[in-house]
C-alpha positions in Angstrom: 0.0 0.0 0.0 1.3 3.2 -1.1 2.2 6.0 1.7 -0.5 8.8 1.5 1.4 11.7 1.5 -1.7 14.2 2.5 -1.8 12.2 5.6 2.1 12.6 6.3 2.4 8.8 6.4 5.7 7.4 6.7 5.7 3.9 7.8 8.1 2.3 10.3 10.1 -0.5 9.0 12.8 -0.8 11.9 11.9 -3.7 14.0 14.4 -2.9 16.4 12.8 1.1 16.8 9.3 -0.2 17.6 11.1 -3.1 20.1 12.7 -0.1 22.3 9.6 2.0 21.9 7.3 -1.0 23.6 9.8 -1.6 26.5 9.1 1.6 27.7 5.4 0.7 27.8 5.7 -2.7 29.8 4.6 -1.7 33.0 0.8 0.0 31.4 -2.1 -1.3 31.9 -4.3 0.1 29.0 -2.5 1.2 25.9 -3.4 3.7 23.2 -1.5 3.7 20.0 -2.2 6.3 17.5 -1.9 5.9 14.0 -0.9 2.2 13.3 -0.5 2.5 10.3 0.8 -0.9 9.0 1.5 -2.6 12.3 4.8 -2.2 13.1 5.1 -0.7 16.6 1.1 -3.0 16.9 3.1 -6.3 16.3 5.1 -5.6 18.9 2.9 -4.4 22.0 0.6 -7.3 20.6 3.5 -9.0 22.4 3.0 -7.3 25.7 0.3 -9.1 26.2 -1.8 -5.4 27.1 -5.1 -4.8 26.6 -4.6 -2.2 23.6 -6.3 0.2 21.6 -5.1 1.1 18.4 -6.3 4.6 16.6 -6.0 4.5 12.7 -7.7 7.2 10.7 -6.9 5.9 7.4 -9.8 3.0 6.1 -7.1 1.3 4.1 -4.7 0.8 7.2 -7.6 -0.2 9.0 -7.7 -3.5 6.7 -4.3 -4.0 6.7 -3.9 -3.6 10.4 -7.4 -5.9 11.2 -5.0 -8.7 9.4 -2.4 -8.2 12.0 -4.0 -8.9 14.9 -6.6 -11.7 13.4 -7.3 -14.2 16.4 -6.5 -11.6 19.0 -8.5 -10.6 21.8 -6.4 -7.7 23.7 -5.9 -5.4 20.7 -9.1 -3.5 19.5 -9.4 -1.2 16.4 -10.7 2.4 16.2 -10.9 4.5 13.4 -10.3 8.3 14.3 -8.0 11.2 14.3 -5.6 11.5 17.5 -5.5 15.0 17.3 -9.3 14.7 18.6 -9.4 11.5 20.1 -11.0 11.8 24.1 -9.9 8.6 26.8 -12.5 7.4 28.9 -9.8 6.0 31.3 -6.9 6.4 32.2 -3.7 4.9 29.5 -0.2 5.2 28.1 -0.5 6.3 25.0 1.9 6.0 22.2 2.6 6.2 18.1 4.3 7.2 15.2 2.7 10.5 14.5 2.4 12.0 11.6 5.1 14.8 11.1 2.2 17.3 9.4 -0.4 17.0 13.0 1.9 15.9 15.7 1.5 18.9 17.5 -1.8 18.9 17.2 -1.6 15.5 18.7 -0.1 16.1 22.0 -2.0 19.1 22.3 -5.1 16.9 22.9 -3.6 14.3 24.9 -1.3 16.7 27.0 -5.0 18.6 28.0 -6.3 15.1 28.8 -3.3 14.7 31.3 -5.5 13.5 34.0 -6.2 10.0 31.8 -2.5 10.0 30.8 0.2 9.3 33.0 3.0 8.5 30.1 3.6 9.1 27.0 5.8 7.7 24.2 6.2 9.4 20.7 7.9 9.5 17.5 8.4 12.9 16.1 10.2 14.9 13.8 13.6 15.8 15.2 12.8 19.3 15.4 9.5 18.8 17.1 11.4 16.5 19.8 13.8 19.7 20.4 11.4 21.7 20.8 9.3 19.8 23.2 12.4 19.2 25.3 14.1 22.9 25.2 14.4 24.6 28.4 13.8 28.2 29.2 16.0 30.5 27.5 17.3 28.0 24.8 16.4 28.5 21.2 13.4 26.3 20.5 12.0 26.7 23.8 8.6 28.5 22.7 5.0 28.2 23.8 4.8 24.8 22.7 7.9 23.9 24.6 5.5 25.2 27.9 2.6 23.5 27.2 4.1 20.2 27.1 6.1 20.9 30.2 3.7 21.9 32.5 2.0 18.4 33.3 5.1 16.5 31.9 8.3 15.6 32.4 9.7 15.4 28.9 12.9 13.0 27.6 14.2 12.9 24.1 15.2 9.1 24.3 16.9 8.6 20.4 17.2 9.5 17.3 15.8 7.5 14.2 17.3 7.8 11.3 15.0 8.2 7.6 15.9 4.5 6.6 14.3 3.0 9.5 10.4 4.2 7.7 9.1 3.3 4.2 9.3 6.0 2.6 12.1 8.0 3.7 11.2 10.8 5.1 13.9 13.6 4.2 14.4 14.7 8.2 15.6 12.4 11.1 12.7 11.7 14.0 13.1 11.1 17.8 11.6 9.6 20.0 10.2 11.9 23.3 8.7 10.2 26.8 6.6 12.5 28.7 6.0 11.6 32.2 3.0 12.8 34.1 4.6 15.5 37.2 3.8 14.4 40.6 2.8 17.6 41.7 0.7 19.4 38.7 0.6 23.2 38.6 -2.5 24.8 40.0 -4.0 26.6 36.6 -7.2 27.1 34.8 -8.2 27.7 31.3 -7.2 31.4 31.9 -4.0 30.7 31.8 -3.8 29.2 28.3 -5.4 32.8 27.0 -2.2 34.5 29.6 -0.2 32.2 27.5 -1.2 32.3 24.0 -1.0 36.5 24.4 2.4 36.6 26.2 4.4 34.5 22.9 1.5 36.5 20.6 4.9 38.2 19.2 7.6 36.0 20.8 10.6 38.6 19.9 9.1 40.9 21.3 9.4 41.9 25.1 7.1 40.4 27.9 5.7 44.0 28.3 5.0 44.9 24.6 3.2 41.6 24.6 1.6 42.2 28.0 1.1 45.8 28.4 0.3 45.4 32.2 2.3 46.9 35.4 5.3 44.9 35.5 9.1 44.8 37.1 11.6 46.3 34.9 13.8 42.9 34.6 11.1 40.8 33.6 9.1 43.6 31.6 12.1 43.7 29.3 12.7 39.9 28.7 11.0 38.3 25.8 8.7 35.2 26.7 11.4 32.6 25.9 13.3 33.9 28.7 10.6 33.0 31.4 11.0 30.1 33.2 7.5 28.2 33.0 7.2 29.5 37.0 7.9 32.7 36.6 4.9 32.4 34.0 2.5 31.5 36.5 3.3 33.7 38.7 3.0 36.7 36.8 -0.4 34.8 35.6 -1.6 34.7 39.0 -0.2 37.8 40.4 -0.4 40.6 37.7 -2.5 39.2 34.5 -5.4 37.9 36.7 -5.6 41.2 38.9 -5.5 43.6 35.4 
């Protein structure tokens, strides 16, 4: 089956990718894979012997993957998009996202945190960089935030363009994000805080704010907050303007 290019499929080939992928998953006890695309990383947590549920949007994969997993009675098939998929429970969820909505992806499963306590992706190398960038570095960005502020974030390797079919023309990583112990106390608000303090991330905090604010931080730009001092100034000056 040919690779649908308006999906962003690229299909993983590397048996040995998807093995260290599903040993980080060993100890779940529901699984959610999204996008199976043609079973790779689904043959092996098959193997796990996990109840899993496995999120394919494409029809065609669908077929293909139902083949798979013929006789099985832990893996179960859904078709949808991950970037809108809602858990009922709580699961580790995992995949091979396509490079062209994997933000969009952990988006909706980061703001679902309270059903997710791990996390396992493939990404584009630049979108693993980014998740993982700390304050002040060059990718760190409101993305960057969002995905740290329930998570703990790991890039654990590289993958190189021969281990998928076709070869994608970047390298991918793979990120873990593990669920904080102690999750920040924020609301909605605090998303609209965010998405105006990066609306012009070179900017300065204060051109972007345009509340009361100390000098140091008024003349930083966002990328040089930490995600606490982010919160505070959410709580302490946005809130009360």
């Amino acid at each position: 089956m040919e690779a649908k290019k308006q999906l962003g499929q690229h299909f993983l080939i590397n048996e040995g990718v998807a093995l260290k992928i599903t040993e980080r998953l060993k100890l779940a006890d529901l699984i959610v894979e999204i996008g199976g695309g043609k079973g790779a990383l689904t043959e092996k947590l098959k193997e796990l012997g996990k109840k899993t549920v496995v999120v394919e949007l494409d029809k065609d994969l669908l077929t293909t993957l139902k083949d798979k997993i013929s006789g099985e009675d832990n893996i179960f098939l859904v078709r949808g998009d991950g970037r809108f998929f809602k858990l009922k429970k709580s699961a580790w969820v995992c995949g091979n996202l396509p490079y062209n909505v994997s933000k969009a992806i952990i988006k909706n499963f980061v703001f679902q945190n309270e059903f997710v306590e791990k996390m396992v992706f493939m990404v584009q190398k630049e979108v693993a960089e980014t998740i993982c960038a700390k304050t002040a570095q060059k990718r760190f960005s409101k993305f960057s935030v969002l995905c740290q502020l329930f998570y703990d974030v790991e890039k654990l390797f590289l993958v190189k363009p021969g281990s998928f079919l076709p070869q994608p023309k970047v390298d991918s990583a793979v990120v873990e994000f593990r669920r904080k112990k102690n999750l920040p106390n924020i609301d909605k608000g605090f998303f609209s805080f965010l998405n105006q303090l990066f609306f012009f991330p070179r900017k300065t905090v204060k051109n972007n704010l345009r509340i009361p604010l100390d000098e140091e931080v008024a003349r930083k730009r966002p990328s040089d907050l930490t995600i606490e001092e982010m919160i505070m100034i959410w709580r302490e000056k946005w809130q009360n303007s």
